[in-house]
C-alpha positions as CSV (number, residue, x, y, z in Angstrom):
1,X,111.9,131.4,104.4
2,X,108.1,131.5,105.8
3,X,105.8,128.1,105.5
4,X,103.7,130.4,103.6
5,X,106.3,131.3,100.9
6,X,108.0,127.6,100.5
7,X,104.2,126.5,99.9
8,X,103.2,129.5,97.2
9,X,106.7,129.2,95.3
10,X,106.2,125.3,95.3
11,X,102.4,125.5,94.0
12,X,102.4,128.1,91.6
13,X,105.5,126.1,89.7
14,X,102.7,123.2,90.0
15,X,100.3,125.6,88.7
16,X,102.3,126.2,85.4
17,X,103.0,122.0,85.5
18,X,99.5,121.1,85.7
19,X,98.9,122.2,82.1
20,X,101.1,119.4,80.9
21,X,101.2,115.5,80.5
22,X,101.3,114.7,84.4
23,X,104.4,112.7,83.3
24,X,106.0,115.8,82.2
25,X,104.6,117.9,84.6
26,X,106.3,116.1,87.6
27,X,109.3,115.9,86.2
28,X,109.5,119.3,85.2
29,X,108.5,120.6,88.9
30,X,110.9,118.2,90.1
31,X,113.3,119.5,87.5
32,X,112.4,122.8,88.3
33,X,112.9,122.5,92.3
34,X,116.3,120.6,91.6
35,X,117.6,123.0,89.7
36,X,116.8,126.5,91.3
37,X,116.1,126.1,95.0
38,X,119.1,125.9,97.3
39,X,119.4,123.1,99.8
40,X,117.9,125.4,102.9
41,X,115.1,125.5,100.4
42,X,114.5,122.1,100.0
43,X,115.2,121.0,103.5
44,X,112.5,123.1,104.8
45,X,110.2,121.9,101.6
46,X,111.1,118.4,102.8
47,X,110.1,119.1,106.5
48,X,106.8,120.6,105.1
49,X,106.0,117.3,103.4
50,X,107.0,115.3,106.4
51,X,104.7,116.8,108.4
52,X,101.9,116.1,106.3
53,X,102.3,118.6,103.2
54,X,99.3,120.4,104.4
55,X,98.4,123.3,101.8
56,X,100.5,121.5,98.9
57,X,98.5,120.8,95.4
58,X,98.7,117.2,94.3
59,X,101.3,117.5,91.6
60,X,103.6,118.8,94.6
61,X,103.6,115.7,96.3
62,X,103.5,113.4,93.6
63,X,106.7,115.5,92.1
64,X,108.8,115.3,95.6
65,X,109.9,111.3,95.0
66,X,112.5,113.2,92.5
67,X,113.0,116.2,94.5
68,X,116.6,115.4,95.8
69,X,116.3,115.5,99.5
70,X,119.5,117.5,101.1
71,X,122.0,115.6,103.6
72,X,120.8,117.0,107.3
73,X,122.8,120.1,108.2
């Protein structure tokens, strides 16, 4: 999946979340991302972040401490 796509999907969940408590707003993108996007998915989210998380709203990285990182391939 592009950078471009892993970015939009990730900030327009954030988009919805921000309209919440931030409490329940991280843990429901975090929930959210857990839940629905397959390991490949959240690997290359997780390599995004790692190299700075360029282009991701704030609730995105303040959610990704409770994103469940995959085990390397």
């Amino acid at each position: 999946m592009s950078v471009e796509k892993i970015t939009r999907m990730a900030n327009q969940i954030a988009l919805f979340m921000e309209s919440k408590p931030e409490a329940e707003g991280i843990e429901g993108l975090s929930s959210h991302i857990n839940d629905f996007w397959e390991p490949r998915m959240r690997r290359q989210f997780f390599e995004l972040l790692d190299a700075g998380g360029e282009g991701f709203r704030p609730l995105v990285i303040r959610a990704a401490e409770k994103i469940r990182r995959p085990v390397a391939a």
